[in-house]
C-alpha positions as CSV (number, residue, x, y, z in Angstrom):
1,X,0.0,0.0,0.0
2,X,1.4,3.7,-0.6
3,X,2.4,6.2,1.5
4,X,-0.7,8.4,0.2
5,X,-3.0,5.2,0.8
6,X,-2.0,5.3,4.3
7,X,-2.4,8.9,4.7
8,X,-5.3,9.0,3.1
9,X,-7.0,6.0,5.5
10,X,-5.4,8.1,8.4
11,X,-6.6,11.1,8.1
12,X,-10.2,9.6,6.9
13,X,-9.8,7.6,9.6
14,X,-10.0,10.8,12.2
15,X,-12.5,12.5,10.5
16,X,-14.9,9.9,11.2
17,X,-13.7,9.6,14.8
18,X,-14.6,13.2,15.4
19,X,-17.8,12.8,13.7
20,X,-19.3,9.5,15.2
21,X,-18.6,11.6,17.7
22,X,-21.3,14.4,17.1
23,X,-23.3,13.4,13.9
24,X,-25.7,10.8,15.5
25,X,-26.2,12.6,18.4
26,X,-26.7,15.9,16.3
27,X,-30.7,16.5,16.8
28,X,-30.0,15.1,20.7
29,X,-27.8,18.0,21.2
30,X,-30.4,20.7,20.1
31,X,-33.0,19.2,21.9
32,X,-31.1,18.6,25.2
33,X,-28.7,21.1,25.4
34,X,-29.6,24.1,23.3
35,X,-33.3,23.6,24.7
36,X,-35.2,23.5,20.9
37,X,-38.1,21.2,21.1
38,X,-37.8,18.1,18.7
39,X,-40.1,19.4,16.0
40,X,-38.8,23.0,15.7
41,X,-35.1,21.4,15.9
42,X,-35.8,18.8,12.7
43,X,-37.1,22.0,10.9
44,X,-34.4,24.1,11.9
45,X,-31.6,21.6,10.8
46,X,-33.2,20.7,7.9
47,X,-33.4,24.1,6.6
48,X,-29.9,24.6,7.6
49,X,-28.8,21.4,5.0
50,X,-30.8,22.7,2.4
51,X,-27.9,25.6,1.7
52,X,-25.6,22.1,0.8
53,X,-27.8,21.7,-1.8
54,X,-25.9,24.5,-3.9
55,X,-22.3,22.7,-3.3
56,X,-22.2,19.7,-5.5
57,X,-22.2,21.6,-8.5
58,X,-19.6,23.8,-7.4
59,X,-17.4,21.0,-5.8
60,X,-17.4,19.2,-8.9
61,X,-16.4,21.8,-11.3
62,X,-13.5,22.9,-8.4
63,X,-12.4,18.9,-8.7
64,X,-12.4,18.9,-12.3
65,X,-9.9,22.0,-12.5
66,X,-7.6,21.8,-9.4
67,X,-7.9,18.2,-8.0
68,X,-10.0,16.5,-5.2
69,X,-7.5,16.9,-2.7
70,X,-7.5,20.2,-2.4
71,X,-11.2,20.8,-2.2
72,X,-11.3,17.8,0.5
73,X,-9.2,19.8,2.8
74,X,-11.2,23.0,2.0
75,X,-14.6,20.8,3.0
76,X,-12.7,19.7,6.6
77,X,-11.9,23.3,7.7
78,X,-15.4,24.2,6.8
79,X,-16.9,21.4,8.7
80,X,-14.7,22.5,11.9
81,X,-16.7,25.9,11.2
82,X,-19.9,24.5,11.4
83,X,-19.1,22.6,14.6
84,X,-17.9,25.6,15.9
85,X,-21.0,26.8,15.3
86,X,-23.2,24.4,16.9
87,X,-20.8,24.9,20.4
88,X,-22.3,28.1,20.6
89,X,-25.7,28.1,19.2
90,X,-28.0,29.4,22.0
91,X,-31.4,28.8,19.9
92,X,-33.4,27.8,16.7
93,X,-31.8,30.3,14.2
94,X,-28.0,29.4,15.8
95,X,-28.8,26.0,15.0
96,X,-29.8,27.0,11.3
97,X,-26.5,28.9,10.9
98,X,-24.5,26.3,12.2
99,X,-26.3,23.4,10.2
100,X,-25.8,25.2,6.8
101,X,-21.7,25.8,7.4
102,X,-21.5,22.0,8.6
103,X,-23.9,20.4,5.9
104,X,-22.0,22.7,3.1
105,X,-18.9,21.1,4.7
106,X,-19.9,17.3,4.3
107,X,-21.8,18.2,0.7
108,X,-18.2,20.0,-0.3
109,X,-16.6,16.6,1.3
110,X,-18.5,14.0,0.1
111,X,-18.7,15.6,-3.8
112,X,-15.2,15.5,-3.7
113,X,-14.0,12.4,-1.4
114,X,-15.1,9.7,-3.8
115,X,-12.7,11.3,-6.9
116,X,-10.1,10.8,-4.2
117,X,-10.1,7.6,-3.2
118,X,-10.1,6.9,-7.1
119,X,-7.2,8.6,-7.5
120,X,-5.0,7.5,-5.1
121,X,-6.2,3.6,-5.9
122,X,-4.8,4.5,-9.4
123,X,-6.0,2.1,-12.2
124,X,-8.6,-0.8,-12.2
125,X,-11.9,-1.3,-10.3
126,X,-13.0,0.4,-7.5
127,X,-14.5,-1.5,-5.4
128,X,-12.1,-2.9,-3.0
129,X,-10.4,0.3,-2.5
130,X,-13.9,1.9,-1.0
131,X,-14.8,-1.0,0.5
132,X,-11.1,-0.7,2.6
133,X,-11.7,3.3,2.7
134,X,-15.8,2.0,4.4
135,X,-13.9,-0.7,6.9
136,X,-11.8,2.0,8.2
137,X,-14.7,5.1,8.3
138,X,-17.1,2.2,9.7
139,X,-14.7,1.7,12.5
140,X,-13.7,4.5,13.2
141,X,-17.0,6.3,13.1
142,X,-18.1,3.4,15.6
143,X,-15.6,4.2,17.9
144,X,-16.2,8.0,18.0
145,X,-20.1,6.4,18.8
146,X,-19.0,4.7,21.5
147,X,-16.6,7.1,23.2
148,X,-20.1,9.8,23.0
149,X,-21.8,7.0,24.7
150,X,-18.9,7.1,27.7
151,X,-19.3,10.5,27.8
152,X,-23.4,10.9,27.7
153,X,-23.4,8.2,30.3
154,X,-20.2,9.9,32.6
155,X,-20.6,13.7,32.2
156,X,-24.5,13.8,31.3
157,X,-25.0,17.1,28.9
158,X,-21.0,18.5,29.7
159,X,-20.4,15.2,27.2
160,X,-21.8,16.6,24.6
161,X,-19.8,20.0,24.5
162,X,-16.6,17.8,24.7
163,X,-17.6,16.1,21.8
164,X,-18.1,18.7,19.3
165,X,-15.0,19.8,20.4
166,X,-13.4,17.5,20.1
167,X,-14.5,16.8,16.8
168,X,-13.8,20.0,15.5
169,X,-10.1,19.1,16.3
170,X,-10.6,16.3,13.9
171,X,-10.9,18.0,11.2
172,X,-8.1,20.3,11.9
173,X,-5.6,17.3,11.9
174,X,-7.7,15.4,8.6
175,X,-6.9,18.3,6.9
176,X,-3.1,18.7,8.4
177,X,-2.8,15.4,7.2
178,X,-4.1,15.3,3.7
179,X,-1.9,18.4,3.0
180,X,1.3,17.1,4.5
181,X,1.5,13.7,3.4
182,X,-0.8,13.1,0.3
183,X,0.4,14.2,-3.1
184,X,-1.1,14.0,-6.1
185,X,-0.6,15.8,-9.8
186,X,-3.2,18.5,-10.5
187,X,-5.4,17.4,-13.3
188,X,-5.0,19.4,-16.8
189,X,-8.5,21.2,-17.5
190,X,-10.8,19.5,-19.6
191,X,-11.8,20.5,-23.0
192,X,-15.4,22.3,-22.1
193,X,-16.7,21.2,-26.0
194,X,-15.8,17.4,-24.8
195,X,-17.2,17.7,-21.1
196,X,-20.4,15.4,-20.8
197,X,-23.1,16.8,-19.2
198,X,-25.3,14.8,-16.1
199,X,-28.2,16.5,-16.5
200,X,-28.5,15.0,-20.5
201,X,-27.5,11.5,-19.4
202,X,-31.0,9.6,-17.9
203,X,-29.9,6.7,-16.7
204,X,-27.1,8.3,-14.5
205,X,-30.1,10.3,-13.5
206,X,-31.9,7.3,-12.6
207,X,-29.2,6.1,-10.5
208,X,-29.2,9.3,-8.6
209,X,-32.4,8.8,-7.6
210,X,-32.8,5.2,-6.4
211,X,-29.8,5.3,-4.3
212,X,-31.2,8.5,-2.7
213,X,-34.2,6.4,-1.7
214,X,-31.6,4.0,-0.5
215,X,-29.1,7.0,1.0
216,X,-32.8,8.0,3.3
217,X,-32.0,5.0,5.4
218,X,-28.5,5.6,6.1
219,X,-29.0,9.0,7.2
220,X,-32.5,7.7,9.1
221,X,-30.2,5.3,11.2
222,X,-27.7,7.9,12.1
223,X,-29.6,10.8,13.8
224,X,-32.8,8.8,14.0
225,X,-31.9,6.0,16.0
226,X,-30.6,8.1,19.3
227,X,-33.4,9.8,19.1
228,X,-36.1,6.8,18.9
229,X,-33.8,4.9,21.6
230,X,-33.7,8.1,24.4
231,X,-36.6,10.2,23.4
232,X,-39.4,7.5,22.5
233,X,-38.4,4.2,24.0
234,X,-36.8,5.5,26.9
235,X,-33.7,3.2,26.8
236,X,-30.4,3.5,28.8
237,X,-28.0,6.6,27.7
238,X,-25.0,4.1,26.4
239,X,-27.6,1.9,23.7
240,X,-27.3,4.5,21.0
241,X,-23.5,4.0,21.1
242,X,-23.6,0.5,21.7
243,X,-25.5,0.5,18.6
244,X,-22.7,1.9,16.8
245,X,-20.4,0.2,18.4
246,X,-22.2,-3.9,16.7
247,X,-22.1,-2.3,13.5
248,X,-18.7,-0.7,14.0
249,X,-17.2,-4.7,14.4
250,X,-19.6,-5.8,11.7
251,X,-18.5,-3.2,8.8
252,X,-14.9,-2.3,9.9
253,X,-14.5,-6.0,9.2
254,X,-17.0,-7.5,6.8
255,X,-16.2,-4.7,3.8
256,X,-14.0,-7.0,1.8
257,X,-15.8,-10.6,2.9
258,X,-19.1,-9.1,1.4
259,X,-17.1,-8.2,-1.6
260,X,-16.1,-11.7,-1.8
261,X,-20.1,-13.4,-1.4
262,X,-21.4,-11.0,-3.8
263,X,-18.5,-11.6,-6.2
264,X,-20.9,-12.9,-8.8
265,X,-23.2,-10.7,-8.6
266,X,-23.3,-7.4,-11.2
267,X,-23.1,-4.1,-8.7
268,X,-26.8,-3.3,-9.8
269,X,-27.5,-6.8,-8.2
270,X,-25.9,-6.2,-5.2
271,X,-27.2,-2.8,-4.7
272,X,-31.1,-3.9,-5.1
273,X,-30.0,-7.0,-2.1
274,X,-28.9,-4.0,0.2
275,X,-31.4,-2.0,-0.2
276,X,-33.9,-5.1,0.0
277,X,-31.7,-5.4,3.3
278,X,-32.2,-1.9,4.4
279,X,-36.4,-2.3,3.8
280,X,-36.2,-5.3,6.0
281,X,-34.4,-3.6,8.6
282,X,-37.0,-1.0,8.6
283,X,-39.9,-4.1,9.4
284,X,-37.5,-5.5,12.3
285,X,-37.1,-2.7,14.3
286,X,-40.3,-1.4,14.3
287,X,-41.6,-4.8,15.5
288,X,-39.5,-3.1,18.8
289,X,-42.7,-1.7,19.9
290,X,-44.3,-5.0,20.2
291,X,-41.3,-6.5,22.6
292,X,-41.2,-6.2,26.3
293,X,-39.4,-3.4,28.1
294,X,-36.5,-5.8,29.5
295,X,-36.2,-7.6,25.6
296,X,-36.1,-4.1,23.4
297,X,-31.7,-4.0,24.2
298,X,-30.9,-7.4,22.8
299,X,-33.9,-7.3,20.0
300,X,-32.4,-3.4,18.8
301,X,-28.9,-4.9,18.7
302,X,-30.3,-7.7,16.9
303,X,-31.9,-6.0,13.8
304,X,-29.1,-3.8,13.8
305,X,-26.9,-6.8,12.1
306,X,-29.8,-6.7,9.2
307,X,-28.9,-2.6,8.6
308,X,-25.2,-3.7,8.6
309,X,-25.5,-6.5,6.2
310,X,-26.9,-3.7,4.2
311,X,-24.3,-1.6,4.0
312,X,-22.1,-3.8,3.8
313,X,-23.5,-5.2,0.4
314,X,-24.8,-1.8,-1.4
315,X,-21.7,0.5,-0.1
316,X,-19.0,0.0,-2.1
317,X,-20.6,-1.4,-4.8
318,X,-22.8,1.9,-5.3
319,X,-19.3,4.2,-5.2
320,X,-17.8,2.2,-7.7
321,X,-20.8,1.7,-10.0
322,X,-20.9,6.1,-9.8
323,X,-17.0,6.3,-10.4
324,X,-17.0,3.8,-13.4
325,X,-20.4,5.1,-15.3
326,X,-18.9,9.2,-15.2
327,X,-17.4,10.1,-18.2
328,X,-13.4,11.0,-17.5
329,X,-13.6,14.5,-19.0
330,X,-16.4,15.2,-16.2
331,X,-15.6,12.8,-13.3
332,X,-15.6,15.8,-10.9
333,X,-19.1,17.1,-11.9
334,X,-20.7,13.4,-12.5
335,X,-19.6,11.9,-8.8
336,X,-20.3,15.3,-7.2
337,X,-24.2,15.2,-8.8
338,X,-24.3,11.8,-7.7
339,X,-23.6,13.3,-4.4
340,X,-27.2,14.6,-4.5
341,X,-28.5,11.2,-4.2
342,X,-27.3,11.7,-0.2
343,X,-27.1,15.2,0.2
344,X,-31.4,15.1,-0.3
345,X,-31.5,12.4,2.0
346,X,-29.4,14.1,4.8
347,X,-32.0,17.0,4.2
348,X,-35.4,15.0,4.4
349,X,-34.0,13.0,7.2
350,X,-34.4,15.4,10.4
351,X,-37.9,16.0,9.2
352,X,-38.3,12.2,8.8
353,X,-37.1,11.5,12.4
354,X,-39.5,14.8,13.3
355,X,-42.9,12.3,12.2
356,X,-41.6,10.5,15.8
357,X,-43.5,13.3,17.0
358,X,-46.9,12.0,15.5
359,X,-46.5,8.6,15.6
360,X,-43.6,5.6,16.7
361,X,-44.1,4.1,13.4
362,X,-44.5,6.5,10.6
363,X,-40.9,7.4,9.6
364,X,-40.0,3.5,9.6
365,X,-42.5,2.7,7.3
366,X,-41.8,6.0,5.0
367,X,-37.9,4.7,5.3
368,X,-39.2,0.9,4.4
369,X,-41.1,2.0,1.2
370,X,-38.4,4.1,0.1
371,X,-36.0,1.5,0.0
372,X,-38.4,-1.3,-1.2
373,X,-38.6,1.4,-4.3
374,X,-35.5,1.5,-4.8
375,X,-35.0,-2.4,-5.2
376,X,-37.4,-1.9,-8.0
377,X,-36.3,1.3,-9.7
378,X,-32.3,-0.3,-9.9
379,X,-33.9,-2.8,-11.4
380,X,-34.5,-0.9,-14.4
381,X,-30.9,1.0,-14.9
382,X,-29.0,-2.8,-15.4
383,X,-29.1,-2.3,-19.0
384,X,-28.7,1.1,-19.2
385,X,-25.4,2.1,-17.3
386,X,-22.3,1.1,-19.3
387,X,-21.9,-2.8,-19.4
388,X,-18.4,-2.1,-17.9
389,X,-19.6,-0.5,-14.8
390,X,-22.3,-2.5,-13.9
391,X,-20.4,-6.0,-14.5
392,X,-16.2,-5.2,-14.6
393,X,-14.1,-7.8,-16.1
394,X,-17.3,-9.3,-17.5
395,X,-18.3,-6.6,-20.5
């Protein structure tokens, strides 16, 4: 592996630290701490993500002129902005400020990381390269879960003020990292006559959209599983980082192993079985309100392994499908739209884990159906995609 692989997995690796850290215990914080009740505080961050809705576009036109790495490192600083931000907010409109700096962050991120990875995996397929970049995110993230959990359950609301401090340090040394140790050449600007452009190319579409259906659950488990734990089922402060903590072992270890039992299958394939996997979990865990008080710990831990046999199937598999079907001349622009098929999620999903407030089950069966459609809408896209991105090696 080379030095900038390692670099790379470092410095990824303490980014996610910092956020497992904050991120699933975001809407927790502004309920708890800041003192905004939990309907005004899923409005409030979701109208603070919907300014990352104008990043994409400009992240991937910024990758396709100076590089990824550079705009990654530009995304972390922001993001230690925007968790700067939420340490001081004081009320609803604090809490919108603060959401749009971090969620412009992570859009800014995100549209670049993937162009990244690509690059410093140099030539062939994808997919074990973000399935080692998921292990390492998975278990660190996990960890950064469970050391909020110790805190929470030591220092009560003080642990939530040390977290999003410390996670704003994280970024500060991601970013230290990334400029200090990994190198790559800046790209040469494309010819503009010979860029392709997403928004003429349907199928790529098409993609964008069924794996935002799919993209609702991962952002569903993250900041609305805390909050149906603590605030609805009245479980014990640590769960929500035990959670984390399962599928922390499960997909720090399982990325390459679920590679390997879903060798045969195209990525379109393997995508629809995660998301099929993600609709089940969905089922399970509401069935939680039909278990006994002193069952609901072992049975929530339990369908967690269905939601990380999920990710482990669809995640890399979705990146490298999105990194193979862009066009080189436009790779920036194409894997930062495809971005939008998560950033829409991260900005329906406070409002999703809002509908708590109306009823237990609602936003697991709006989750459920959105995944169940989008078993049946990558269905369609097989044939469409180019042969050598859905199937490598078999085209």
């Amino acid at each position: 592996m080379t030095r900038d692989r390692v670099a790379l997995l470092c410095a990824l690796g303490i980014d996610n630290f910092g956020s497992g850290l904050f991120l699933p215990l975001g809407l927790v914080y502004v309920t708890q701490v800041v003192g905004v009740p939990l309907a005004v505080a899923g409005t409030a961050v979701t109208l603070g993500a919907l300014g990352g809705l104008v990043v994409p576009p400009l992240a991937g036109r910024l990758v396709d002129h100076v590089g990824p790495r550079v705009v990654v490192i530009g995304a972390q600083l922001l993001q230690a902005a925007g968790t700067g931000a939420y340490l001081i907010a004081d009320n609803a409109g604090a809490v919108v400020v603060a959401a749009v700096l971090l969620t412009a962050g992570q859009q800014l991120f995100y549209s670049s990381l993937f162009v990244l990875i690509a690059d410093v995996a140099g030539d062939g397929p994808k997919d074990r390269p973000f399935a080692q970049v998921g292990m390492v995110r998975a278990a660190c993230f996990g960890l950064g879960g469970l050391a909020a959990g110790a805190l929470l359950t030591w220092l009560g609301n003080a642990g939530y003020r040390i977290a999003l401090a410390v996670d704003a340090l994280t970024f500060f040394l991601a970013a230290s990292i990334l400029v200090f140790f990994v190198r790559l050449v800046r790209p040469h600007r494309q010819d503009r006559e010979s860029s392709a452009r997403v928004l003429r190319d349907r199928p790529y579409l098409g993609l964008i959209l069924f794996s935002g259906l799919f993209g609702l659950s991962l952002d569903f488990f993250l900041i609305g599983t805390p909050v149906f734990v603590l605030d609805r089922l009245h479980g014990p402060a640590w769960l929500p980082g035990a959670i984390l903590a399962l599928l922390t072992v499960l997909t720090s270890v399982g990325g390459t192993l679920a590679l390997r039992l879903t060798a045969k299958l195209t990525r379109i394939a393997a995508m629809r079985v995660g998301s099929a996997l993600f609709s089940a979990w969905c089922l399970v865990s509401l069935g939680v309100l039909l278990v006994p008080d002193g069952w609901q710990v072992l049975y929530l831990l339990g369908s967690t392994l269905v939601f990380a046999a999920g990710d482990l199937v669809f995640g890399p598999r979705s990146g490298a499908l999105a990194e193979a079907a862009a066009p080189a001349v436009a790779r920036g622009r194409y894997l930062a739209a495809y971005q939008y098929a998560f950033t829409v999620a991260q900005v329906i999903a406070p409002a999703v884990v809002a509908l708590f407030s109306v009823a237990d089950w609602l936003p697991w069966v709006l989750v459920g159906t959105c995944a169940g459609l989008a078993v049946a809408g990558l269905g369609t896209l097989g044939s469409r995609l180019p042969a050598h991105a859905v199937a490598p090696g078999q085209s």
